[in-house]
One Martini backbone bead per residue (centre of mass of N, CA, C, O) as a GRO file, in nm:
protein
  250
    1UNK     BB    1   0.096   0.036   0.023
    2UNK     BB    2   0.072   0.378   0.006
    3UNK     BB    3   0.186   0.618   0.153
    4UNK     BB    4   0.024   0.858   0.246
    5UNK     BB    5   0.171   1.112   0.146
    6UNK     BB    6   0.173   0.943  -0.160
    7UNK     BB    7  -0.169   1.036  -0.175
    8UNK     BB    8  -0.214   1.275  -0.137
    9UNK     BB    9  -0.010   1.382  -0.389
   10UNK     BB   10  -0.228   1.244  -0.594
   11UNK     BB   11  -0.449   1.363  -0.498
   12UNK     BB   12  -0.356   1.663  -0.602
   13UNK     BB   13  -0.388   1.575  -0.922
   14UNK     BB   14  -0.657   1.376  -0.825
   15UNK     BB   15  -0.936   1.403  -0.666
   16UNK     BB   16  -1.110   1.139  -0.818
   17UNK     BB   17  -0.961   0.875  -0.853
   18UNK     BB   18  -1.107   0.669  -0.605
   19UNK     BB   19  -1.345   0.666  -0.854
   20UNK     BB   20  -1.204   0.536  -1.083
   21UNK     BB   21  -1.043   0.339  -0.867
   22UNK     BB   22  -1.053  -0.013  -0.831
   23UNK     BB   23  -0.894  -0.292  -0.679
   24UNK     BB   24  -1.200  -0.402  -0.693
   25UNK     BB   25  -1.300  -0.598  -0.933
   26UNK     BB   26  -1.572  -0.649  -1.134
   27UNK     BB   27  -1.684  -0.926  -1.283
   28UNK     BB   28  -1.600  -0.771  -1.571
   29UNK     BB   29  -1.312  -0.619  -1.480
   30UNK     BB   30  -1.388  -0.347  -1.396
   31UNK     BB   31  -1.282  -0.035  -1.247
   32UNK     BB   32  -1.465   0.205  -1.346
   33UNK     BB   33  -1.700   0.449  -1.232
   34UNK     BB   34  -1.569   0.735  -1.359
   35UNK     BB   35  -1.478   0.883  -1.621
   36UNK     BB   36  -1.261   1.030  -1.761
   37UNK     BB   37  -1.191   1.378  -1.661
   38UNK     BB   38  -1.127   1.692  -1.654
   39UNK     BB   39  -1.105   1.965  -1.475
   40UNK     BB   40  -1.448   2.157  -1.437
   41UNK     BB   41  -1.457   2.250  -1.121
   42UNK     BB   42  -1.415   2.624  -1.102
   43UNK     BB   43  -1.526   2.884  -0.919
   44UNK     BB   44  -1.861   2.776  -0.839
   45UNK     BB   45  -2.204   2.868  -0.812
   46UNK     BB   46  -2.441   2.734  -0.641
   47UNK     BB   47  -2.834   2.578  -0.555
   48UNK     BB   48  -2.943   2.430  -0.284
   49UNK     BB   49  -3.280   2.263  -0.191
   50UNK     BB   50  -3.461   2.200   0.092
   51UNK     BB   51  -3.784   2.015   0.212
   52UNK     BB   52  -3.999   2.043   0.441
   53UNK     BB   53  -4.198   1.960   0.638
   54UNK     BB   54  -4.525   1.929   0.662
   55UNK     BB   55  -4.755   2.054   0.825
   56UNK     BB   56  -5.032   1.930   1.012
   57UNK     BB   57  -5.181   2.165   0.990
   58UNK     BB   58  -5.416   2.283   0.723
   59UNK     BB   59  -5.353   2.621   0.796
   60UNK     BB   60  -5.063   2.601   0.724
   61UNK     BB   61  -4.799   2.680   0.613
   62UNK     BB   62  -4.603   2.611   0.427
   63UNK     BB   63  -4.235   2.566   0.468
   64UNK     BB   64  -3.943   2.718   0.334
   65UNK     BB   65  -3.728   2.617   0.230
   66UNK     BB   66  -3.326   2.559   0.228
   67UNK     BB   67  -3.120   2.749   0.105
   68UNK     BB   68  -2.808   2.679  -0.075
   69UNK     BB   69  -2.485   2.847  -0.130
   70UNK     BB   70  -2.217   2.735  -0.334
   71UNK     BB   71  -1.926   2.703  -0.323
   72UNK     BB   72  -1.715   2.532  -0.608
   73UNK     BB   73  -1.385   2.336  -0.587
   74UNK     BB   74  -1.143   2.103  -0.704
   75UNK     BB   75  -0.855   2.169  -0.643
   76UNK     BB   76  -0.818   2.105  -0.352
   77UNK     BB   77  -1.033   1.855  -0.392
   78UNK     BB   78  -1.313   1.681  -0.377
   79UNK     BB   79  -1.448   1.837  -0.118
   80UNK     BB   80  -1.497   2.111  -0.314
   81UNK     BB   81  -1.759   1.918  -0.394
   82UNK     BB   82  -2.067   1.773  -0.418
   83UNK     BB   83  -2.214   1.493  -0.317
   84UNK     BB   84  -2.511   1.268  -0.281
   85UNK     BB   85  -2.497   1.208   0.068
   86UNK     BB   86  -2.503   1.509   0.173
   87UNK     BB   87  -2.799   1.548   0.040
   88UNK     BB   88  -2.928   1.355   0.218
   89UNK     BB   89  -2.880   1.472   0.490
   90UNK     BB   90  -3.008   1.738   0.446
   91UNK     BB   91  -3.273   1.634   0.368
   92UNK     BB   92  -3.341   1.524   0.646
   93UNK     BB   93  -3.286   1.737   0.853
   94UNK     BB   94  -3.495   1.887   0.745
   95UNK     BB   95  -3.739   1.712   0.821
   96UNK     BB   96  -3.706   1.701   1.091
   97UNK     BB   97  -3.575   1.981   1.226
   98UNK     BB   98  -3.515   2.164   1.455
   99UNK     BB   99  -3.172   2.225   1.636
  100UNK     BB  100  -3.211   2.396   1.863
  101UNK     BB  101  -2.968   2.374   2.117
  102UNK     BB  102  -2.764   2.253   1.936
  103UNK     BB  103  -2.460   2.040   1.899
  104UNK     BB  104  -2.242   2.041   1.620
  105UNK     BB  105  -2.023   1.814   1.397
  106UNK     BB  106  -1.895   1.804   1.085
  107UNK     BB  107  -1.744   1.599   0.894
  108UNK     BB  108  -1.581   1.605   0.612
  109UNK     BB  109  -1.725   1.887   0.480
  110UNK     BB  110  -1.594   2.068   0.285
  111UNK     BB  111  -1.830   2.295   0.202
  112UNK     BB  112  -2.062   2.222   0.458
  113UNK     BB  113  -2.340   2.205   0.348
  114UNK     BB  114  -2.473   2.041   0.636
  115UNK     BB  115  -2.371   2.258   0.847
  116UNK     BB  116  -2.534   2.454   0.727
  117UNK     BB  117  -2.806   2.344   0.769
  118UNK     BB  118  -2.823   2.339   1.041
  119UNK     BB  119  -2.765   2.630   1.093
  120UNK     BB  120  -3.078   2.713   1.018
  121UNK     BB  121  -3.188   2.519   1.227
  122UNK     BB  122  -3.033   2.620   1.487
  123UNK     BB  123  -2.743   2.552   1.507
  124UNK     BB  124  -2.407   2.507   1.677
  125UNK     BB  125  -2.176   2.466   1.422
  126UNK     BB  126  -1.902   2.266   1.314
  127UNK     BB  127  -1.703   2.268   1.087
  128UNK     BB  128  -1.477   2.021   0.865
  129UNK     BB  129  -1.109   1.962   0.816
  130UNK     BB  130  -0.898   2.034   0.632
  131UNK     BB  131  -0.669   2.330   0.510
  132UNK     BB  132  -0.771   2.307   0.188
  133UNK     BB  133  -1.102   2.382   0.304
  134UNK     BB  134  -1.128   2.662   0.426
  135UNK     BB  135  -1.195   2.834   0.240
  136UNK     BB  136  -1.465   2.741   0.113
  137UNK     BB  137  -1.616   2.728   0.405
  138UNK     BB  138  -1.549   3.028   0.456
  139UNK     BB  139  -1.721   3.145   0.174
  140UNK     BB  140  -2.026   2.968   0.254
  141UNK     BB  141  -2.071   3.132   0.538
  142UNK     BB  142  -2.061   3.425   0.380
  143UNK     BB  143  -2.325   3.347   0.181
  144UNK     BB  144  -2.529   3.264   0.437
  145UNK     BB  145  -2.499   3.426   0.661
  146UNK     BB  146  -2.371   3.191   0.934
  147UNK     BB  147  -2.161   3.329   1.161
  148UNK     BB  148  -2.271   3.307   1.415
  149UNK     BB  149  -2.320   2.971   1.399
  150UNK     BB  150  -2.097   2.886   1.173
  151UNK     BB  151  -1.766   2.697   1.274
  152UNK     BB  152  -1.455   2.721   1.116
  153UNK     BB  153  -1.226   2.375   1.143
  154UNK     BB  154  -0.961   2.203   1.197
  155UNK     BB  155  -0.973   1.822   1.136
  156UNK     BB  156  -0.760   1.553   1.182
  157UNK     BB  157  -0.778   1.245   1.145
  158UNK     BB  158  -0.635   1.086   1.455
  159UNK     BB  159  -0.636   1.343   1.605
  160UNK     BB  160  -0.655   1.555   1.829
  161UNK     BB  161  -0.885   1.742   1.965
  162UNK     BB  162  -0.969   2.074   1.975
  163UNK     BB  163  -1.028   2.259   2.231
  164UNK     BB  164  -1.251   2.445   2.048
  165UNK     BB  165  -1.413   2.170   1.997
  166UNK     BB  166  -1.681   2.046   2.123
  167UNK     BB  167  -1.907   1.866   2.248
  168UNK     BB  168  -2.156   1.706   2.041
  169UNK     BB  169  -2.477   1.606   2.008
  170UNK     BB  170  -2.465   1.552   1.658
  171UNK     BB  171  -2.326   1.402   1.420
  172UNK     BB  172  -2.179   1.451   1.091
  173UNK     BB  173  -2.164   1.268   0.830
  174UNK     BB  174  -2.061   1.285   0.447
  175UNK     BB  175  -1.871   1.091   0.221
  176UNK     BB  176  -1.600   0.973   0.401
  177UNK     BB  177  -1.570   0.724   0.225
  178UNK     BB  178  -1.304   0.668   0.010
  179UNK     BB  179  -1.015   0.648   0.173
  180UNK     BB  180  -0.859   0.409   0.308
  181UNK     BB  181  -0.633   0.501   0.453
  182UNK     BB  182  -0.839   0.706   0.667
  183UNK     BB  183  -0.976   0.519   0.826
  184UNK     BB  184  -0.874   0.465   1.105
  185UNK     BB  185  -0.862   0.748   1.164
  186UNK     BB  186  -1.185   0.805   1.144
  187UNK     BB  187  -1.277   0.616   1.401
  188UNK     BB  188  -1.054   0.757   1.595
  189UNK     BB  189  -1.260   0.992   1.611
  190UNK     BB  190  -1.487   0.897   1.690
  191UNK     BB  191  -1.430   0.792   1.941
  192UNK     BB  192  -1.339   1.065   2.071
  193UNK     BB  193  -1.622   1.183   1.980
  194UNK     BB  194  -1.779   0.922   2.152
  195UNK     BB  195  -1.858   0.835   2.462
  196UNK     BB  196  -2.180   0.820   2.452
  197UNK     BB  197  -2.472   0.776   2.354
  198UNK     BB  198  -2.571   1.114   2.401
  199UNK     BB  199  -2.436   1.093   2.093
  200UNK     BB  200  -2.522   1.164   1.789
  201UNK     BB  201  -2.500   0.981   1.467
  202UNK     BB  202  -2.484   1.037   1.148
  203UNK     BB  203  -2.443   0.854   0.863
  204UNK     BB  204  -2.341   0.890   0.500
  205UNK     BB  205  -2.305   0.639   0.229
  206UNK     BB  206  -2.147   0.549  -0.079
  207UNK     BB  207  -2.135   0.289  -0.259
  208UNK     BB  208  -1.793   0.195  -0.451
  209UNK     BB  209  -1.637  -0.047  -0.283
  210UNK     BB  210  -1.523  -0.327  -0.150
  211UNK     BB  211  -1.348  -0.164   0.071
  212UNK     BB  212  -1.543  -0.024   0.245
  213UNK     BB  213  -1.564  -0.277   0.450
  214UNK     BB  214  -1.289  -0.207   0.595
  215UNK     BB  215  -1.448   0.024   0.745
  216UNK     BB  216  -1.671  -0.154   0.924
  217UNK     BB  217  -1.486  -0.338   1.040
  218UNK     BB  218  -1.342  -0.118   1.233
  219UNK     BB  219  -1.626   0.008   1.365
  220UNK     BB  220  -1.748  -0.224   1.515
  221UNK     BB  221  -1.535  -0.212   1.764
  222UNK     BB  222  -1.703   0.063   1.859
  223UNK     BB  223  -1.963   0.020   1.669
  224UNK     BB  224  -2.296   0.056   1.608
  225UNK     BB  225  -2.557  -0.016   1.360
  226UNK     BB  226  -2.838   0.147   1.202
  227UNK     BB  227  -3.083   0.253   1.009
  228UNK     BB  228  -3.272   0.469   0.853
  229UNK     BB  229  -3.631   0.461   0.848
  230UNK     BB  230  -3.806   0.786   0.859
  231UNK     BB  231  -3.716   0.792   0.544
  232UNK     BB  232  -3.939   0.909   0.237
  233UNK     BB  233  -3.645   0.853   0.033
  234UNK     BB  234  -3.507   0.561   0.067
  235UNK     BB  235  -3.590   0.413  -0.175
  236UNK     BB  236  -3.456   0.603  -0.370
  237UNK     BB  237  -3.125   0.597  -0.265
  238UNK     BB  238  -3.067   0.324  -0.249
  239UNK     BB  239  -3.072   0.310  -0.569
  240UNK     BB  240  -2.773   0.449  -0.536
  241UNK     BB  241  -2.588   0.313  -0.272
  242UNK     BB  242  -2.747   0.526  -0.018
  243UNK     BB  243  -2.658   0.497   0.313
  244UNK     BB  244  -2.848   0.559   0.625
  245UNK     BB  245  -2.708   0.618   0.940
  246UNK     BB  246  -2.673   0.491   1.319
  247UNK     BB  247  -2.465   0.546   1.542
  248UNK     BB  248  -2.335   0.328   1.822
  249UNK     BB  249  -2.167   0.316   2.120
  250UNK     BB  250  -2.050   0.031   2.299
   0.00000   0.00000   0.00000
């Protein structure tokens, strides 16, 4: 296995590599999941939707989706554009609703797009990620106006929790599993920061590669989990191997 740091090195030349390249060929021979193709997104702004649950009494007014204008660049590495997984958890916590009064952390979150969202829903977030994201996250807490809520933390998994984030009632992760090397160091993020049941942990990723599993394999070691069950989505992105879970510490 090549070693982190020419992992890093070669993620910098080709974001979106371990999206192309699958050491776990299918059954047909094929490795590639998504065509070669050169970057080209860059420096683009674009706005996703999610649409709240509708009221329960019928005289009450449908309430306004939750609009999220989004900096997106691929060349930071592939979490500075949206994954599917992502949009998955976005449009949940919307229909779950207020988030106020909780404090959140979403993980490896690329543009924030989910910790956006949450911090709309009135909770008090930090979105994280490694140095080269910081800066695009940046640019979307001040492009949704939620400074206020929304503060943008480097956090290396693996690495000690820093001081300045929180306790969180929260944990959001989208689209994390990804990169193989990095699977230990993100369970053992999650151990330090999911002391006990107190912390919700919602997990959603896209499966693309039999490699997912050796994932999986290490995170039982310290959690279970059930899939979320109460979202009337679930069926129709299941059809695009995008699995909402919900971690238990054991």
């Amino acid at each position: 296995m090549l070693d982190l740091a020419l992992e890093e090195k070669l993620d910098e030349l080709d974001p979106l590599r371990h999206l192309r390249e699958d050491p776990d060929p299918d059954e047909d021979g094929s490795v590639r999941i998504v065509p070669v193709q050169p970057p080209s997104i860059r420096n683009q702004c674009i706005e996703l939707s999610f649409h709240r649950a509708p009221a329960i009494q019928d005289d009450m007014e449908v309430p306004a989706p939750i609009t999220i204008s989004l900096s997106v660049d691929a060349s930071p590495g592939c979490g500075g554009i949206t994954w599917p997984a992502g949009e998955v958890l976005s449009s949940y916590i919307t229909r779950k609703g207020s988030l106020k009064g909780k404090t959140v952390l979403e993980l490896g979150s690329g543009t924030g797009l989910v910790g956006l969202v949450a911090g709309h829903l009135g909770a008090r977030v930090w979105i994280t990620d490694q140095a080269p994201l910081l800066d695009i996250m940046k640019r979307n807490v001040i492009l949704n106006k939620l400074g206020d809520r929304v503060t943008v933390a480097e956090l290396n998994w693996g690495e000690p929790i820093p001081d300045s984030i929180p306790r969180p009632d929260l944990i959001l992760a989208a689209d994390c599993v990804y990169f193989e090397p990095a699977f230990a160091l993100l369970v053992h993020t999650l151990t330090d920061l999911v002391a006990d049941s107190s912390t919700d942990v919602l997990f959603c990723y896209k499966k693309r590669r039999k490699a997912d599993k050796r994932f999986f394999t290490l995170l039982k070691k310290s959690f279970i989990w059930d899939p979320v069950t109460d979202d009337p989505q679930r069926e129709l992105y299941s059809r695009d191997a995008i699995s909402l879970l919900r971690l238990l510490r054991k």
